[in-house]
Residue, then its C-alpha position, 0 to 999 in steps of 0.5 A: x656349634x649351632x645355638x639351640x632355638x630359644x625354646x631349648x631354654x624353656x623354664x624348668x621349674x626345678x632348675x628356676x627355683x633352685x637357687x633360694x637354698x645357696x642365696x647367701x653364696x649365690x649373692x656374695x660369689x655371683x659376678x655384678x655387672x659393669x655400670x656401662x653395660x647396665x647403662x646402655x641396658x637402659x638407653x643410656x638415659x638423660x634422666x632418672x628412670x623406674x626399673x624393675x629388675x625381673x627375676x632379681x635374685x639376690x638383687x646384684x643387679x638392683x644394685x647396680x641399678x640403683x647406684x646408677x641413681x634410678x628407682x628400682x623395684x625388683x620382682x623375684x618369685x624365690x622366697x629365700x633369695x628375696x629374704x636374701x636380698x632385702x638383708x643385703x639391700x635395705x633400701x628397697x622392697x624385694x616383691x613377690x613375683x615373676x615374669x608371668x605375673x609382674x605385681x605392679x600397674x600397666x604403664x607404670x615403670x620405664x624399664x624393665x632389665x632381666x639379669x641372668x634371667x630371661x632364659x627362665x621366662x616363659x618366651x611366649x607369655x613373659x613379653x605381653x606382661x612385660x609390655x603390659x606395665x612398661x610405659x610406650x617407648x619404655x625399655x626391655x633388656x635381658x643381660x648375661x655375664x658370659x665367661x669367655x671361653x677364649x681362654x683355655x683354662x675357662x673352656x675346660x671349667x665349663x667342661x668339668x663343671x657342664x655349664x657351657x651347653x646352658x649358656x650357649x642357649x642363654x644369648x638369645x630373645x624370641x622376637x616372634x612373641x617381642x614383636x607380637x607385644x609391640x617391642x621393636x627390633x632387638x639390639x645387641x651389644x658386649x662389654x667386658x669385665x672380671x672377677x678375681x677368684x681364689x681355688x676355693x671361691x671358684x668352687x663356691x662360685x660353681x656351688x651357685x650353679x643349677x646345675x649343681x645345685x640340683x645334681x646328686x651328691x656323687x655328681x656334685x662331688x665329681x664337679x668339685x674334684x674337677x675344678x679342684x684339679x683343673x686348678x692345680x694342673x692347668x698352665x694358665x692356674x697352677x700355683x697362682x693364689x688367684x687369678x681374674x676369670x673374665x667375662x663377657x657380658x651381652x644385653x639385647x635390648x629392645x623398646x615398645x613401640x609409642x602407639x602400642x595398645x592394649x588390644x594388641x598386648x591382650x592378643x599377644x597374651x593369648x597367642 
């Protein structure tokens, strides 16, 4: 199947802020991201970097980040799943904001990463203000954890549970309105990961999904019957009391140009 151009993920604010009413589910039963990924996320620094992690959530990958030994300061507009997030990491201070509108300086931070996030920035706007406060040669990543779908059991649970068309769209960055902000050529890699799961936290997991959390009770009761006789009936499920549900995790990374000015990312704003 073709992918969809990027602008079939366009925001939608509904869909984008629907997730602060589930942020403690969301927190304790979303999958974290594989330090390796997260590290070549950044280019694999010598050093230790200020990142900000844009559209945070619950911090999961604030985390990540900063076990890897960097600053972070994450920027998420939800109010609820920033409450949430400083509950769980006290170590840092969740700032009200988005992709749109970063709170911080120009030139102030060396990375910026995007965790199950970027298919909900705006494609034309987000890459100017992100330019805006990277410092030049900074970092911009965009990571997805990706159920794979090679497997049998996990093509059908995207089916019951309607995720796989939004994800399809999800692997992709605009680079038209990238280059136009100065970031060179993106780069793509993959790594490889799982998460164990009884019945009743892939339920919970699928709970944490937009698409449910915003679909009408008859919906939502139709999704969890679904993958509550996926696991009952399924070959590869039936009778286990848990099983690994893998992903893929893919970053496509890019970096800003050392000569990039600011004349060159106000007209990028304005495009």
């Amino acid at each position: 199947m073709t992918e969809p151009p990027p602008s079939a993920s366009a925001p939608r604010p509904d869909h984008a802020l629907s997730f602060g009413q589930a942020a403690s589910s969301y927190d304790r039963y979303r999958p974290s991201y594989p330090p390796e990924a997260v590290d070549w996320a950044l280019g694999r620094p010598a050093g230790r970097l200020r990142v900000v992690d844009l559209g945070a959530g619950t911090g999961i990958l604030t985390r990540v980040v900063s076990r890897l030994g960097h600053e972070v300061v994450p920027v998420e507009p939800d109010e609820a799943m920033r409450t949430q997030l400083a509950a769980a990491t006290p170590s840092v201070r969740p700032l009200a904001g988005s992709s749109e509108s970063i709170p911080l300086p120009d030139g102030s931070v060396d990375a910026v990463l995007a965790g199950q996030a970027y298919h909900w920035f705006d494609p034309t706007r987000a890459p100017a203000e992100i330019a805006r406060v990277l410092r030049p040669g900074g970092v911009f990543a965009a990571i997805w954890n990706l159920r794979d779908e090679s497997q049998p059991w996990v093509a059908r649970l995207s089916e019951v549970a309607h995720l796989g068309d939004h994800e399809r769209a999800e692997q992709r960055m605009a680079e038209g309105p990238l280059r136009a902000a100065g970031f060179g050529p993106v780069v793509r890699e993959a790594f490889t990961h799982s998460v164990t799961h009884t019945p009743q936290t892939l339920v919970e997991l699928i709970k944490t999904r937009s698409y449910y959390l915003t679909a009408p009770a008859d919906r939502q009761a139709a999704v969890v019957e679904g993958i509550r006789n996926l696991v009952a009936t399924h070959p590869d499920l039936h009778g286990r009391d848990s099983f690994p549900l893998p992903y893929r995790t893919v970053v496509h990374r890019c970096r800003l140009s050392g000569n990039t000015t600011s004349d060159q990312r106000d007209r990028a704003l304005r495009s």
